[in-house]
N, CA, C and O atoms as CSV, one atom per row, in Angstrom:
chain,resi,resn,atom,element,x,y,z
A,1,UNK,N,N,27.892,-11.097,-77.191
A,1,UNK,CA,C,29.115,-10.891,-76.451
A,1,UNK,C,C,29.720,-9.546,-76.860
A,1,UNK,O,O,30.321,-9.384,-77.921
A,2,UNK,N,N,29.540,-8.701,-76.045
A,2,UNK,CA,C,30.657,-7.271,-76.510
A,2,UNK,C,C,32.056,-7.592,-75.864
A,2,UNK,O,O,32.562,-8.336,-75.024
A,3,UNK,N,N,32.426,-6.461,-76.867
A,3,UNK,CA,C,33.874,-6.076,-76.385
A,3,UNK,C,C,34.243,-4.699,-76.471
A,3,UNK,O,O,33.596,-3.787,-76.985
A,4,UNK,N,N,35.571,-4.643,-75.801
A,4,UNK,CA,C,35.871,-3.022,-75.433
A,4,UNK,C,C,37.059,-3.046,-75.966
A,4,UNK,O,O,37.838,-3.463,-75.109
A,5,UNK,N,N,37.828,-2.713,-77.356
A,5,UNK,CA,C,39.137,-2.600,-77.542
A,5,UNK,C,C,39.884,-1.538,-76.383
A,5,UNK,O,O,39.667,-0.352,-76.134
A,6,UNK,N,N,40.986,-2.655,-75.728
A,6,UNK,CA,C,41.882,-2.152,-74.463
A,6,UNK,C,C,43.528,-1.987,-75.033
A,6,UNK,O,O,44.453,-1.884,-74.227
A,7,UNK,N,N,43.679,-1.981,-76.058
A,7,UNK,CA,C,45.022,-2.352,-76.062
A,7,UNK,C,C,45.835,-3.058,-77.239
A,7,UNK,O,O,45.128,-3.517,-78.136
A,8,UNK,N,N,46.945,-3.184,-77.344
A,8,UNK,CA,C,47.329,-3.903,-78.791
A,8,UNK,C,C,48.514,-5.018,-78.293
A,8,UNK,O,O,48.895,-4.922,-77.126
A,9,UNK,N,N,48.944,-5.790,-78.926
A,9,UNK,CA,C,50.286,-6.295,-78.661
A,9,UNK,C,C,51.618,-5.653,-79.426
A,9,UNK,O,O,51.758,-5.342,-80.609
A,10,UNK,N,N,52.622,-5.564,-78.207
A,10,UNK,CA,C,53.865,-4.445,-78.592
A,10,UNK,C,C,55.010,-5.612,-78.530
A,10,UNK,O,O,56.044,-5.024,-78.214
A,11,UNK,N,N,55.161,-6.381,-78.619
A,11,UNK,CA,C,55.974,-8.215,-78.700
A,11,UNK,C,C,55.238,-9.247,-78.119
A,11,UNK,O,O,54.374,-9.089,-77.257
A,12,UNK,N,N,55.649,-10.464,-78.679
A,12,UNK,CA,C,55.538,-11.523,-77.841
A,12,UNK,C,C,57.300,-12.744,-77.914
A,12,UNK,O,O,58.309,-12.862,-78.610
A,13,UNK,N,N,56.832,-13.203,-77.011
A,13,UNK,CA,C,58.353,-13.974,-76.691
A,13,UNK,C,C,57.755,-15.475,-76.063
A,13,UNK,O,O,57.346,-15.995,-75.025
A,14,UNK,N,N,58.027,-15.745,-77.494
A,14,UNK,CA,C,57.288,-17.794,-78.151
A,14,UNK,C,C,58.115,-18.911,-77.416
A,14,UNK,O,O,57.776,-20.086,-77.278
A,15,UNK,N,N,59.385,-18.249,-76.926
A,15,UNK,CA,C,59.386,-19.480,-75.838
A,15,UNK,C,C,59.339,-19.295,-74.633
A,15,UNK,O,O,59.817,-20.111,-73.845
A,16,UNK,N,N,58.757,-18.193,-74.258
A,16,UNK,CA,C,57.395,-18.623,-72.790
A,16,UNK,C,C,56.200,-18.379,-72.843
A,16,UNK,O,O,55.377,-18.566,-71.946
A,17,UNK,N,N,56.059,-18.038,-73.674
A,17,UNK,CA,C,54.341,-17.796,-74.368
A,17,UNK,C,C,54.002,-16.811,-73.972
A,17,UNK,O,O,52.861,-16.967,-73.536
A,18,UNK,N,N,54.437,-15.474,-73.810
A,18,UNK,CA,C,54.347,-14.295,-73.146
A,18,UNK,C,C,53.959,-13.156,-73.899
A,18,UNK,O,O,54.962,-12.548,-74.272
A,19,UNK,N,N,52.741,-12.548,-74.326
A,19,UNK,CA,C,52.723,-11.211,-75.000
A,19,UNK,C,C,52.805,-10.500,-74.108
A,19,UNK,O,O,52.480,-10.805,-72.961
A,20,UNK,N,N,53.430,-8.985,-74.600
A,20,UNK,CA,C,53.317,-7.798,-74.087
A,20,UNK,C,C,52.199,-6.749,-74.674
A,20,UNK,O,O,52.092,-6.252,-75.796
A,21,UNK,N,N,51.452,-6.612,-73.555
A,21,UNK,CA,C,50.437,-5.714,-74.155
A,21,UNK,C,C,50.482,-4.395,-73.628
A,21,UNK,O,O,50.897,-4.232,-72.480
A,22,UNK,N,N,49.996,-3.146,-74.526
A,22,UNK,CA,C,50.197,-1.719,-74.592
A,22,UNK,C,C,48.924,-1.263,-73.761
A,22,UNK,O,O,48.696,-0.240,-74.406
A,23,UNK,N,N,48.205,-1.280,-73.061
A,23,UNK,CA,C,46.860,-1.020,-72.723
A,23,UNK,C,C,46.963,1.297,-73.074
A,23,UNK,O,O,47.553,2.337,-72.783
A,24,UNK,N,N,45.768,0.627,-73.935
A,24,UNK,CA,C,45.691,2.515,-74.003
A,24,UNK,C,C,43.737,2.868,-73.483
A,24,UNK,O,O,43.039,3.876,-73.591
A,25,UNK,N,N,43.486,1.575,-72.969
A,25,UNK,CA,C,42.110,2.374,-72.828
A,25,UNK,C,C,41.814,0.933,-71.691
A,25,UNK,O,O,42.257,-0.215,-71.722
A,26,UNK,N,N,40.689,1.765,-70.558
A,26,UNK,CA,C,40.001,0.737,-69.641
A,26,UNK,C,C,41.153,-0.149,-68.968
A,26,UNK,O,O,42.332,0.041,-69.264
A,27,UNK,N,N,40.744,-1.156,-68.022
A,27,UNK,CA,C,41.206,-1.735,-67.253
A,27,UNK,C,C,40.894,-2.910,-67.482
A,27,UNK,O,O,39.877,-3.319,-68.043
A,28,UNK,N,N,42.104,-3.728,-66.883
A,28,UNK,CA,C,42.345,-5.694,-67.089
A,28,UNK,C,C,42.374,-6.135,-65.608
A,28,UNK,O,O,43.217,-5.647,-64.855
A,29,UNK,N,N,41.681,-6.837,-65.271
A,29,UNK,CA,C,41.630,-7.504,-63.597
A,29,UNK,C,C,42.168,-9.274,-63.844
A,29,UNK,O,O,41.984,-9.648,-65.003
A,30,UNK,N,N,42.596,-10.013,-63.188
A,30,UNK,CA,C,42.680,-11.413,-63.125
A,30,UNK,C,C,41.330,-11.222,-62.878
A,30,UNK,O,O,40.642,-10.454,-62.206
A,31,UNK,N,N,41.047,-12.793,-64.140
A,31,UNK,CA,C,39.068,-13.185,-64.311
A,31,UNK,C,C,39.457,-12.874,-65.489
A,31,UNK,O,O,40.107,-13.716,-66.109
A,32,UNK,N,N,39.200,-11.754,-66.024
A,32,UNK,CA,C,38.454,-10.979,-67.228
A,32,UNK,C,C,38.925,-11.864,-68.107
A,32,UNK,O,O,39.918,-12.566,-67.922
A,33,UNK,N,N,38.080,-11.855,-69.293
A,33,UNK,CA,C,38.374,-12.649,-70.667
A,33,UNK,C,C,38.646,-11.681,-71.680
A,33,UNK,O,O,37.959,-10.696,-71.949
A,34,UNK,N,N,39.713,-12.050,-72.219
A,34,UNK,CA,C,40.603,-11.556,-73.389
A,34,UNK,C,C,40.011,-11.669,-74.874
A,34,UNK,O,O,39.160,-12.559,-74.864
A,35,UNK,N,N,40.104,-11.267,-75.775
A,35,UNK,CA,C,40.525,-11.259,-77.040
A,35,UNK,C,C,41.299,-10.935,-78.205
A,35,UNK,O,O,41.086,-10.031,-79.013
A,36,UNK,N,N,42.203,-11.764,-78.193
A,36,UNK,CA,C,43.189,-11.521,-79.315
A,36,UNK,C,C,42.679,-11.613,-80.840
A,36,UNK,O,O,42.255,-12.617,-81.413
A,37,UNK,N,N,42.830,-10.296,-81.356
A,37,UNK,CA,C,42.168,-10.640,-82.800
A,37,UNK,C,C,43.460,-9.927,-83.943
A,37,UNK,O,O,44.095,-9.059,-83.344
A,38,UNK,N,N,43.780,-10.059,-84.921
A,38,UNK,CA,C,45.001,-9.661,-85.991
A,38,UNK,C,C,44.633,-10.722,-87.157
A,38,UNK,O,O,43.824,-11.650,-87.124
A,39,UNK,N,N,45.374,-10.344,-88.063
A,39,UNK,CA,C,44.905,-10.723,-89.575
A,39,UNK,C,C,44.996,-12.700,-89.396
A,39,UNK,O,O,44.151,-13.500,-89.799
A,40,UNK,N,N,46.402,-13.030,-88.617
A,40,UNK,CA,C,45.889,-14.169,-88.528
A,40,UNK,C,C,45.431,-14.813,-87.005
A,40,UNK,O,O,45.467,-16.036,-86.875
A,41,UNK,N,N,45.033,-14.016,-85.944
A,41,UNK,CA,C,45.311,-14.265,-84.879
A,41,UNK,C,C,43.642,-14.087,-84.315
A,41,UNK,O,O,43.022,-13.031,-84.441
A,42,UNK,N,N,43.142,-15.182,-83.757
A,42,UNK,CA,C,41.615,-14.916,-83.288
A,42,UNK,C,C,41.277,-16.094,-82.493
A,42,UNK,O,O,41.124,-17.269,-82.825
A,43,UNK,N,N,41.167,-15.295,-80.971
A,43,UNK,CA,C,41.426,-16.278,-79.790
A,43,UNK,C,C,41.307,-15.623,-78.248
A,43,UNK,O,O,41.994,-14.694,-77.824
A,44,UNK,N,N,40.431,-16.227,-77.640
A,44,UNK,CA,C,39.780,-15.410,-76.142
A,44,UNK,C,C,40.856,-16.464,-75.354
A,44,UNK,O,O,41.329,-17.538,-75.725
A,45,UNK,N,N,41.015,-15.761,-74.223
A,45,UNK,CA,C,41.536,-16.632,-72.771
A,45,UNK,C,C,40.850,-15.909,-72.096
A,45,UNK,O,O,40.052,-15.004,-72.342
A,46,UNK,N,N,41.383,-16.579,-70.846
A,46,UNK,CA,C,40.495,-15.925,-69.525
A,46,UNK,C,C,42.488,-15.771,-68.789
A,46,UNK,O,O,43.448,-16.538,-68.863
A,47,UNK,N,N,42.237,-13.964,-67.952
A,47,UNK,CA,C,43.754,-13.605,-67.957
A,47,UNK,C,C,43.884,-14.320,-66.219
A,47,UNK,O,O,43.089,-14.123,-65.300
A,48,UNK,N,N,45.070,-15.121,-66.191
A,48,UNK,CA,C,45.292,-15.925,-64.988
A,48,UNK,C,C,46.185,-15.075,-64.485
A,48,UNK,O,O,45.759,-14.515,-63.475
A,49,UNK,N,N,47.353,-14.738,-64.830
A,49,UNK,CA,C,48.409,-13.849,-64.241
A,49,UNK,C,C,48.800,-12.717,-65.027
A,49,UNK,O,O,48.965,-12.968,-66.220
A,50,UNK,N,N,49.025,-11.308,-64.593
A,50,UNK,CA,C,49.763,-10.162,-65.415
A,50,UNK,C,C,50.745,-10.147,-64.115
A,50,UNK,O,O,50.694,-10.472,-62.929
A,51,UNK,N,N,51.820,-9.484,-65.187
A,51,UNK,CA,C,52.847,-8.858,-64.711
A,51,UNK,C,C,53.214,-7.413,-65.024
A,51,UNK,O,O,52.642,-6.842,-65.952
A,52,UNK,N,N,54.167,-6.776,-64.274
A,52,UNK,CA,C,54.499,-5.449,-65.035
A,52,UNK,C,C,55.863,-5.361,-63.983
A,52,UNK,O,O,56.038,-5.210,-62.774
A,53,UNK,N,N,57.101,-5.637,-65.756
A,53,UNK,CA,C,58.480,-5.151,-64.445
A,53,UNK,C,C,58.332,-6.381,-63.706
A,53,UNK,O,O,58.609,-6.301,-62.510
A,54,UNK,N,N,57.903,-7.664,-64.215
A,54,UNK,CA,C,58.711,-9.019,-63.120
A,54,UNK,C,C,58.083,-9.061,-61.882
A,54,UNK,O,O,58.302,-9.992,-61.106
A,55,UNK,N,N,56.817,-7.540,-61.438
A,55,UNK,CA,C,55.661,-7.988,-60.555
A,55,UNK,C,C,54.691,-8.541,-60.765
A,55,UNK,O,O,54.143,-8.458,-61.864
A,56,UNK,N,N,54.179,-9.299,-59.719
A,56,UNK,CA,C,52.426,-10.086,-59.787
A,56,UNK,C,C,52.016,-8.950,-59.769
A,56,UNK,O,O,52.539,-8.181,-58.963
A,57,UNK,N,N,50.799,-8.395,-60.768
A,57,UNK,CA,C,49.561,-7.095,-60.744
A,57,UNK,C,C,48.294,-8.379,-60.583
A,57,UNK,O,O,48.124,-9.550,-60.921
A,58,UNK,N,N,47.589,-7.308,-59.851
A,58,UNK,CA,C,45.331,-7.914,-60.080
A,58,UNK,C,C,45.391,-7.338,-60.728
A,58,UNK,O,O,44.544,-7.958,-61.372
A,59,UNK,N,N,45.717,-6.246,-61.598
A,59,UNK,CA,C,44.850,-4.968,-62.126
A,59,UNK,C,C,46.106,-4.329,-62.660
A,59,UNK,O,O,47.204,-4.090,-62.159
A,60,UNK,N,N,45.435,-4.082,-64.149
A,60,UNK,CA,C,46.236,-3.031,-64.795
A,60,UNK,C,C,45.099,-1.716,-65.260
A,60,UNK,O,O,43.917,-1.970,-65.033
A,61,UNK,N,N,45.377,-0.510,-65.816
A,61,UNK,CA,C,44.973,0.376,-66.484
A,61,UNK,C,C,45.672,1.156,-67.519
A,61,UNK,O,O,46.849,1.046,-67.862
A,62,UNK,N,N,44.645,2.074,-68.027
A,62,UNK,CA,C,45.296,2.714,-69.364
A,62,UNK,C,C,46.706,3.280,-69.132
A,62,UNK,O,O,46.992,3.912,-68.115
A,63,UNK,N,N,47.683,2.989,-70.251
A,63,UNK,CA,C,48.837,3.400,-70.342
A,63,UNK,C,C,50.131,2.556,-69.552
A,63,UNK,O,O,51.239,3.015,-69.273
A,64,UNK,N,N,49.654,1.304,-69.317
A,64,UNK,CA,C,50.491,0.074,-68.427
A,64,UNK,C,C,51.079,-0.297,-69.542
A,64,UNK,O,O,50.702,0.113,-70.640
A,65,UNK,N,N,51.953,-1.019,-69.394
A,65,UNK,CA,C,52.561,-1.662,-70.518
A,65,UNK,C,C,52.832,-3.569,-69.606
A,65,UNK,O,O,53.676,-3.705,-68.720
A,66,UNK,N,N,52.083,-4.568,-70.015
A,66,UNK,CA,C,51.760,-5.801,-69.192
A,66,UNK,C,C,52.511,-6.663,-70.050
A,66,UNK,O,O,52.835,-6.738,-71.236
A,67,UNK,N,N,52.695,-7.444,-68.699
A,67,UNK,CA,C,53.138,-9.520,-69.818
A,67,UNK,C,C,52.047,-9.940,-69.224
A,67,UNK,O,O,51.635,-9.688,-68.092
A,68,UNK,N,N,51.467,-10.797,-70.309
A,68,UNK,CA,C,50.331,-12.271,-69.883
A,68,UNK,C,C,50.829,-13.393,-70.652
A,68,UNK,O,O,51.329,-13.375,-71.777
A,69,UNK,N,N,50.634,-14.302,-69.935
A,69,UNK,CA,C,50.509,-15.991,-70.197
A,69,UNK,C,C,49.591,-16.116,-71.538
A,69,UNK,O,O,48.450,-15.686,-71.371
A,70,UNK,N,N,49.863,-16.601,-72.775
A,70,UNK,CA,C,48.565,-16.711,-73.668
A,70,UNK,C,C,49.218,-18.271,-73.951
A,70,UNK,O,O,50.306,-18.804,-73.734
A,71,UNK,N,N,47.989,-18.665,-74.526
A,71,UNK,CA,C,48.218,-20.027,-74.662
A,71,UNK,C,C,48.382,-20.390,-76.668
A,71,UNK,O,O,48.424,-21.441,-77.308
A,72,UNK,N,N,48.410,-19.541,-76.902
A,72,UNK,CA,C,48.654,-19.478,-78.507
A,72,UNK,C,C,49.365,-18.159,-78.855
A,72,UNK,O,O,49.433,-17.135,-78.176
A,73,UNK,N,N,50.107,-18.537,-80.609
A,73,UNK,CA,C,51.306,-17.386,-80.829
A,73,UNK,C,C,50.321,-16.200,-81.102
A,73,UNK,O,O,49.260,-16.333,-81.712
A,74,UNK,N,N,50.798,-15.013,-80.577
A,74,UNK,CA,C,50.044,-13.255,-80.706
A,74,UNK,C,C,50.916,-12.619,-81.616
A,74,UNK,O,O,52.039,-13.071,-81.389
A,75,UNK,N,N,50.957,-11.824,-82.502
A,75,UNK,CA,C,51.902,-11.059,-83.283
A,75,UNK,C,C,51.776,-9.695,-82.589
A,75,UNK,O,O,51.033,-9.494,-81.629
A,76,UNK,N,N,52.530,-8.821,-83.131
A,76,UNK,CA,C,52.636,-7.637,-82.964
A,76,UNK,C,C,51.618,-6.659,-83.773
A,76,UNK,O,O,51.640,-6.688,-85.004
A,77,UNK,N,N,50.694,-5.764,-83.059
A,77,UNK,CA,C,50.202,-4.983,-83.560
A,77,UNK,C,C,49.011,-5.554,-83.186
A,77,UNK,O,O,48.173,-4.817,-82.664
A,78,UNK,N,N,48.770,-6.698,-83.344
A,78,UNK,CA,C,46.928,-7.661,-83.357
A,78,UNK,C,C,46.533,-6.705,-81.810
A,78,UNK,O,O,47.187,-6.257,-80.868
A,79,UNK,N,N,45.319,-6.723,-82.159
A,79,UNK,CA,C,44.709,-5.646,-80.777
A,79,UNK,C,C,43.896,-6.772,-80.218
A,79,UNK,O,O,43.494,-7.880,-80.573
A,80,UNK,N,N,43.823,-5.728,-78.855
A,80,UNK,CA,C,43.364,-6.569,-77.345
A,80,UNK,C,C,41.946,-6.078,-76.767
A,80,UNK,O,O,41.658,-4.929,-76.433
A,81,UNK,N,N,41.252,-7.049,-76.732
A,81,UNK,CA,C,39.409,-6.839,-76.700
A,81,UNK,C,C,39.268,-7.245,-74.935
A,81,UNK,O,O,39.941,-8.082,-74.333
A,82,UNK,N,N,38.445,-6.577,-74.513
A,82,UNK,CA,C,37.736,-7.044,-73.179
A,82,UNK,C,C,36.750,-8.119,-73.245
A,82,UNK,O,O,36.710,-8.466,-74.425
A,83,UNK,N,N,36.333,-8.475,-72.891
A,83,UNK,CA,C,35.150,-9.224,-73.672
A,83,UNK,C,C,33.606,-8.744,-72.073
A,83,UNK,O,O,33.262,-9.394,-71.085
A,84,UNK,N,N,33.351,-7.997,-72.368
A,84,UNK,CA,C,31.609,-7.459,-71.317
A,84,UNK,C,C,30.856,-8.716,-71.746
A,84,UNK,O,O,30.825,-9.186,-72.884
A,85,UNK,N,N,30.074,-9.326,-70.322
A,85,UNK,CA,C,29.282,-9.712,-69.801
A,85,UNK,C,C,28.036,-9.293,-69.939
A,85,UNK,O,O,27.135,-9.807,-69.276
């Protein structure tokens, strides 16, 4: 399984389960599978909804700043993996 580091987490907000992610490299589509990895944090989803600014996005790219749905707590700083097929 590869991955493509895309990005880091810049907050998350635990009572809606929402990280904000920094994307500084490549692109995120609804589908793609995630990886959250940080000292205590290690955990794939598959991304159902982004937002940016309170819009529905398909698609983000480098230099977006996104909310996603995660289903477990993300800290700040833990970086954001693509996961290639």
């Amino acid at each position: 399984m590869k991955e493509q580091e895309i990005g880091y987490i810049s907050n998350y907000f635990g009572n809606i389960e929402v990280a904000i992610i920094e994307m500084t490299k490549g692109t995120l589509e609804a589908g793609d599978t995630v990886h959250f990895k940080g000292k205590t944090t290690d955990f794939t989803t598959t991304v159902s909804s982004m937002q940016i600014e309170h819009e529905q996005v398909e698609k983000v790219k480098k230099n977006d700043s996104l909310g996603l749905k995660v289903s477990e707590k993300v800290r700040k700083t833990d970086k954001v993996f693509k996961v290639i097929d």
